[in-house]
N, C-alpha and C positions, 0 to 999 in steps of 0.2 A: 556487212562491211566487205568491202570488194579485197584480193588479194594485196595489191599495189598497198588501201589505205591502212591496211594492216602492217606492211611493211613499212611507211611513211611514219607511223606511230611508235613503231618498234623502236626504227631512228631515233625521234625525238625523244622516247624513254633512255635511250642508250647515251645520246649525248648529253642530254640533262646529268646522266649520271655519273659520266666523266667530268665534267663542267664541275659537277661537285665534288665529287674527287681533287680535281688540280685546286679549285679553290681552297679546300681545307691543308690540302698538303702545304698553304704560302701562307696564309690571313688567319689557319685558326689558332688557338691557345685558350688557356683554362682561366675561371678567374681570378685562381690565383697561379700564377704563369712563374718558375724558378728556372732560368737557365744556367746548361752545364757546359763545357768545351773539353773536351776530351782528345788526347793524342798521345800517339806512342813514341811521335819524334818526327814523323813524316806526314801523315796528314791529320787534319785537323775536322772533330768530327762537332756539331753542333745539336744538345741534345734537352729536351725542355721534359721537367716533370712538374707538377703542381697538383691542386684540386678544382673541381667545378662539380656545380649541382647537377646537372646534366649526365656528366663522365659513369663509364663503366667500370667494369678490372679490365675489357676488351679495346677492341678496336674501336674511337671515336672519331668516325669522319669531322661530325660539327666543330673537333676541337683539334682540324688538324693531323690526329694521329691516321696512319696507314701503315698497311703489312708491307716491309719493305722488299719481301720475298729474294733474299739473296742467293747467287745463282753456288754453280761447285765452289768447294775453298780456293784460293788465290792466295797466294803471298802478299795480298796489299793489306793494312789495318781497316778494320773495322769493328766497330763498338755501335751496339744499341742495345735495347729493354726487350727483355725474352718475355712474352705474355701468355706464353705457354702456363706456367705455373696457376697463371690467375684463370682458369677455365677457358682459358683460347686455345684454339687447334692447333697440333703440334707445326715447331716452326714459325711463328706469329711473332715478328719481331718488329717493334717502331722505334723512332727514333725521340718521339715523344710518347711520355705516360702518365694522363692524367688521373687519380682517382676522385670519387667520392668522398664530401668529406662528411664521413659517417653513415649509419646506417638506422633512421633513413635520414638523408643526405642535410647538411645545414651548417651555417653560418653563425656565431663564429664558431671553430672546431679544435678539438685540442684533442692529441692521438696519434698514433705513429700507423705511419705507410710505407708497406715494404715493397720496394723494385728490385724487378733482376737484371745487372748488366750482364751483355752477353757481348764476348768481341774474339778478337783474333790479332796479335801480332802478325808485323810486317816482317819480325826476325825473331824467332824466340831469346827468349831470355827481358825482351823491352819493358822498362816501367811502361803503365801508364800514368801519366797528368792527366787531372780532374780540376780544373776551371771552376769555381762556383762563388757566387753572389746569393747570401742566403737574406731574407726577410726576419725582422725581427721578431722574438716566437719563434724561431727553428732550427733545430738541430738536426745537421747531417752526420750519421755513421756510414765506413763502409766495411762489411765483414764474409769471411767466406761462406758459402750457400752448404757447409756440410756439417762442421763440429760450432763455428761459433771460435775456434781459438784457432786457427791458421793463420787468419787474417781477423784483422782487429785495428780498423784505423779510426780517429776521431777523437770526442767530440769536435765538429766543425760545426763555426757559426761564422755571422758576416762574411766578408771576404779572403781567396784565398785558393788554394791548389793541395790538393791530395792526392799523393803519390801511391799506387798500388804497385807496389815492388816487381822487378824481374824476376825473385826468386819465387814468383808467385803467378804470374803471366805465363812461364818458361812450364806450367804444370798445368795449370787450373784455366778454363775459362770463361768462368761465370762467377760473379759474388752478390753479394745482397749491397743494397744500398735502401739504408733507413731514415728515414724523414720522421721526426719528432716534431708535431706542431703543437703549441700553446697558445690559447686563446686568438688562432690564427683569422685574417679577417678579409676578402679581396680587398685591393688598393689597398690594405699596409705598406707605409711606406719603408724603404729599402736602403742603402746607402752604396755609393760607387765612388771607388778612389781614383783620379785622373792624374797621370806622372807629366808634371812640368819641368819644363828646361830649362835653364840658365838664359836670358834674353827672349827672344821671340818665338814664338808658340803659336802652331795653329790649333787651336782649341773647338769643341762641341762640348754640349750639356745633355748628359747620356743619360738622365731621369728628366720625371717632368715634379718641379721643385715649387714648393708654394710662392715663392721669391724667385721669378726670375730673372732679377737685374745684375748685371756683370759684374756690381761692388758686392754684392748680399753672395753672389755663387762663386765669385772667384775673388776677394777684399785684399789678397796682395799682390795683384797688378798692378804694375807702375807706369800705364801705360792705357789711357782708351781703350774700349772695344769696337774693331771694326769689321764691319762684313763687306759683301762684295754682290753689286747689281752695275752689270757693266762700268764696274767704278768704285773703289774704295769710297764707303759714309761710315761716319763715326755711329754709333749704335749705342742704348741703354740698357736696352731689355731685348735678353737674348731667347732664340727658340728654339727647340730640340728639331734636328737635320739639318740644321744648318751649322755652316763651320765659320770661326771667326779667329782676327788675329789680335793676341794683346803679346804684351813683352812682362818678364818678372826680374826682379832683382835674386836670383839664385836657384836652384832645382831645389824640389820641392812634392810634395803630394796633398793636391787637393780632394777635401771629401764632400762629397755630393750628398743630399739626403734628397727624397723625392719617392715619385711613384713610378710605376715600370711604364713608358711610351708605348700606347696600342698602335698597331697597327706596324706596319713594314715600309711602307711608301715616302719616297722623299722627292717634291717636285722638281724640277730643271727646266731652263729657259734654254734655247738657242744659244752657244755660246758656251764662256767659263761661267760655271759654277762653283760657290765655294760649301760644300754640304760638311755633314757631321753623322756619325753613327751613333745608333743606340746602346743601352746598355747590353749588348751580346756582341761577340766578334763576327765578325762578314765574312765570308770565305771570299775575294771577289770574284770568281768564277763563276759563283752560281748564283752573282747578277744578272739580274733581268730589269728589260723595262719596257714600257707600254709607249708609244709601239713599237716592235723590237728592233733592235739596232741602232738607236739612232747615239751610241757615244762612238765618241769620235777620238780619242784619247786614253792613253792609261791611267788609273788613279794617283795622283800624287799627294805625298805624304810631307811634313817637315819637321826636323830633327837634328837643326843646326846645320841642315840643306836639305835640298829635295830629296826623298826616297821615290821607288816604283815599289808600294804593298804587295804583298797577295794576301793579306787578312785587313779590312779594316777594324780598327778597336775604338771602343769605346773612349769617348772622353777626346777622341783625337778629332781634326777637323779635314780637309781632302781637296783638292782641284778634281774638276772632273769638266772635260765638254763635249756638249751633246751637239750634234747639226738638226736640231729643232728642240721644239718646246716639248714635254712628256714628263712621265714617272718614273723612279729607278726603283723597282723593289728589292729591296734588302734581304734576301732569305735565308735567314738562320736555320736552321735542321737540313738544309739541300746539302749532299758530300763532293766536297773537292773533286 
């Protein structure tokens, strides 16, 4: 093999293995995939742990996870999963951590899996908020990584937010986070509560729900469901990314039951679109979309008038316009 076709080769190894790389960092997840939203008040960090048969204690490209190799300390927040403790090289930190479930690995699985967060306040002293949507069969603890009694926060199940104190951030930077699963199964389904306004609502359906007609997912609208293709149409049966608008007779919180939406990608036509996010919050900044640049517009939100986002949530629906037809990917775990 001549010089040149050695180096031609090398390329192609190298780029294949970037190509893999950026792709597991956007498309991958486990198959049982539990996301977390993490912040100290100023940024917001998006952070997935679950199980899959595949998964290591390590680094899983196939499932998305990568070493996020953070540079000196900085004064900005950040929070992720130290994979040091589980046989990875010192330093090895993701923003997802999937494990095994069991040893050797299998479906359904009942057993606890210990992660380590690892983060940094923006200002000493900050709580952190912990975002979580848990699956039925699981119980989240979080405790600290030394006595076991410093920090003691929990049982958490279903929906909800868990604060790790300031007086605990202001010392410590690392604690344990315990996943308790019972008879746990991929596709369990899950449940998402979506907060409605008084009157008109841009609404999405942030699971994918075995019913999805707009009386069976949302029964106290007073009011059609309609979407938007160059033109408000009345609609029956609604679909996850997309965003629609009904009206209610008073605030209220609806609850979703359903399975978690694969994949990231929400199509757009030339023009206004009206989409919808999944069950994780979107940071929008670290939108992307195929091929890139083509929005044309900031996202708009409503909430008894237009907002300008910088996080799309779940359950909510969006304006958004593209100057062509293309993909928006939604990337959960990318940091503000």
């Amino acid at each position: 093999m001549s010089l040149v076709d050695k180096m031609n080769t090398q390329n192609f190894y190298l780029m294949n293995c970037i190509i893999l790389i950026l792709s597991a960092n956007i498309f991958g997840q486990g198959a049982v995939n539990i996301p977390l939203s993490a912040t100290d008040g100023t940024e917001i960090y998006e952070l997935s742990i679950g199980l899959d048969l595949t998964a290591t204690n390590c680094i899983d490209l196939q499932l998305g996870e990568y070493d996020n190799n953070w540079g000196p300390p900085s004064f900005n927040f950040k929070i992720s999963f130290d994979l040091q403790p589980y046989n990875c090289p010192s330093g090895t930190d993701s923003f997802k951590d999937y494990r095994p479930p069991g040893n050797p690995p299998v479906f359904p699985f009942t057993g606890t899996i210990q992660h380590t967060l690892w983060w940094q306040v923006s200002s000493p002293g900050l709580p952190i908020n912990i975002t979580y949507n848990l699956p039925p069969g699981t119980i989240m603890r979080i405790t600290d990584n030394i006595t076991g009694t410093l920090l003691n926060l929990g049982p958490f199940t279903g929906q909800g937010t868990a604060t790790i104190p300031g007086s605990y951030t202001n010392i410590f930077t690392k604690a344990y986070l315990k996943m308790e699963y019972s008879n746990i199964n991929p596709g369990a389904a899950t449940q998402s509560s979506v907060s409605i306004n008084n009157g008109w609502n841009l609404l999405a359906v942030p699971l994918a729900a075995s019913d999805m007609t707009g009386t069976a997912l949302f029964p106290s609208a007073i009011s059609p469901f309609y979407a938007y293709n160059s033109g408000y149409n009345q609609v029956t049966t609604l679909e996850n990314g997309k965003g629609y608008w009904a009206k209610f007779d008073g605030s209220q919180s609806v609850i979703i039951t359903g399975n978690y939406v694969t994949g990231n990608e929400i199509s757009v036509v030339q023009g206004w679109n009206l989409i919808g996010s999944f069950e994780y919050n979107v940071v929008v900044s670290s939108i992307t979309t195929v091929p890139p640049n083509i929005l044309s517009s900031p996202f708009y939100g409503y909430e008894g008038g237009y907002i300008i986002p910088t996080t799309l949530l779940p359950g909510k629906g969006y304006w958004i316009k593209a100057n062509q037809n293309g993909v928006i990917q939604l990337n959960a775990g990318l940091r503000e």
